[in-house]
C-alpha positions as CSV (number, residue, x, y, z in Angstrom):
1,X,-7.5,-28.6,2.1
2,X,-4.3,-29.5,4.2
3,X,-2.2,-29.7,1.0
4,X,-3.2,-26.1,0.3
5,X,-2.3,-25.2,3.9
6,X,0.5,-26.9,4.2
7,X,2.2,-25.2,0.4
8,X,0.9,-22.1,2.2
9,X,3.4,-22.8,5.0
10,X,6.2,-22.9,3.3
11,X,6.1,-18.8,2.9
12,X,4.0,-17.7,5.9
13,X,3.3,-18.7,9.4
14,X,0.9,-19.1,10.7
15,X,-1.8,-19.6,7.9
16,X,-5.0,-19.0,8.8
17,X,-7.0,-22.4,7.8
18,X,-10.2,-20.3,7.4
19,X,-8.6,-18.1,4.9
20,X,-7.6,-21.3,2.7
21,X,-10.9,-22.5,2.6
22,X,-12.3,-19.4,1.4
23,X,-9.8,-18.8,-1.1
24,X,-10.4,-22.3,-2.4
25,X,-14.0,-21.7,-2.6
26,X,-13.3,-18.9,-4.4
27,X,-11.5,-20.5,-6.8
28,X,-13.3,-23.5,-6.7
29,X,-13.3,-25.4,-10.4
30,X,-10.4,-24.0,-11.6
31,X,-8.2,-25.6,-9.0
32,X,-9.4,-29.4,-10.6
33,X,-7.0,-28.8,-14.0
34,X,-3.3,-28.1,-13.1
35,X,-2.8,-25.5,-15.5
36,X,-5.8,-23.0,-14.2
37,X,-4.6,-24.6,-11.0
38,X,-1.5,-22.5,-11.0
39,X,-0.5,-19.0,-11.5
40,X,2.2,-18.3,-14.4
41,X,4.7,-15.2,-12.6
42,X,5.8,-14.6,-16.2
43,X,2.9,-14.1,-18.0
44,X,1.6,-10.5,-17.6
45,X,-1.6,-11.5,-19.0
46,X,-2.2,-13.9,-16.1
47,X,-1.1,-11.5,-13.3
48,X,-3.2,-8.8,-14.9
49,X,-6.4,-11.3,-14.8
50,X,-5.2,-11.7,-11.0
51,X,-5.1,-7.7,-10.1
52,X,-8.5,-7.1,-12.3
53,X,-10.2,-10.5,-10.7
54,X,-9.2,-11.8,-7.0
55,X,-7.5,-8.7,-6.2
56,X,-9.8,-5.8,-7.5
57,X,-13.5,-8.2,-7.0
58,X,-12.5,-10.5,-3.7
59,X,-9.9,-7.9,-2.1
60,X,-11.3,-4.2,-3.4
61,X,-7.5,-3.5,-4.1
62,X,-7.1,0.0,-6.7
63,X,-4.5,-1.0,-9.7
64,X,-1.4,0.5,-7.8
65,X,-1.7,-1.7,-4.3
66,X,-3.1,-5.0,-6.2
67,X,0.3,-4.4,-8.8
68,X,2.5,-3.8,-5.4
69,X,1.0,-6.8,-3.8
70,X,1.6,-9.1,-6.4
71,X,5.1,-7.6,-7.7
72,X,6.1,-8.8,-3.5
73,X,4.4,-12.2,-4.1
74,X,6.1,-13.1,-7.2
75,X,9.5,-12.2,-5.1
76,X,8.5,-13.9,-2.7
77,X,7.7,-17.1,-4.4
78,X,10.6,-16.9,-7.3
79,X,11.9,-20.1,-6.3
80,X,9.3,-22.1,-7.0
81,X,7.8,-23.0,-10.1
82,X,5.0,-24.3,-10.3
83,X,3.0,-21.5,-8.2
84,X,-0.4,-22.8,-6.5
85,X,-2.9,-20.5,-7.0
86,X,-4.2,-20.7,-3.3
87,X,-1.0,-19.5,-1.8
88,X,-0.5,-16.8,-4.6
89,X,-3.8,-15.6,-3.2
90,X,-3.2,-16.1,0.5
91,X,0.0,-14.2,0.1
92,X,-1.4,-11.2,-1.9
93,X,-4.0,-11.1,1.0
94,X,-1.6,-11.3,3.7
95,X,0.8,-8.4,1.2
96,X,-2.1,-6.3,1.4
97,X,-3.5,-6.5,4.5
98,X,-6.6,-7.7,3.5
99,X,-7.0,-11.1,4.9
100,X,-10.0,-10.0,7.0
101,X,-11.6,-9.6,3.8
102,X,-11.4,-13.5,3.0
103,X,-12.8,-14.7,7.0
């Protein structure tokens, strides 16, 4: 779990440990293969399965607020390229105000 935390650093502080775990529960087998493991900024299919899933089912975020959210994580995150799928989540939570939602 540290590994997750500690990626999670690199964009936030300070990173709510209890948040991680949930968010890897969450995700839970799909973080074992490296592709599922990671979210793909460029693929509109894959951010549209992250506003319709995690964002719309973990975070009750409408279309308009998931879309914002995630629009400001992929800015956020640009730089790097291989995007972990916990932090893309922790951030949108933390975009959106809703990490209360994930304690």
């Amino acid at each position: 779990m540290s590994n997750y935390a500690e990626d999670v650093a690199k964009f936030t502080s300070p990173v709510d440990p209890a948040v991680v775990d949930a968010i890897v529960k969450y995700c839970g087998i799909a973080l074992r293969n490296r592709d599922s493991s990671l979210v793909s900024a460029s693929d509109k299919a894959e951010l549209d399965r992250v506003r319709d899933g995690f964002a719309k089912k973990k975070l009750g975020l409408g279309p308009e607020a998931a879309t914002a959210g995630i629009d400001q994580v992929c800015e956020k995150m640009k730089d790097d390229r291989a995007k972990s799928r916990v932090t893309f989540y922790y951030l949108l939570a933390e975009a959106t105000n809703t990490l209360d939602k994930l304690r």
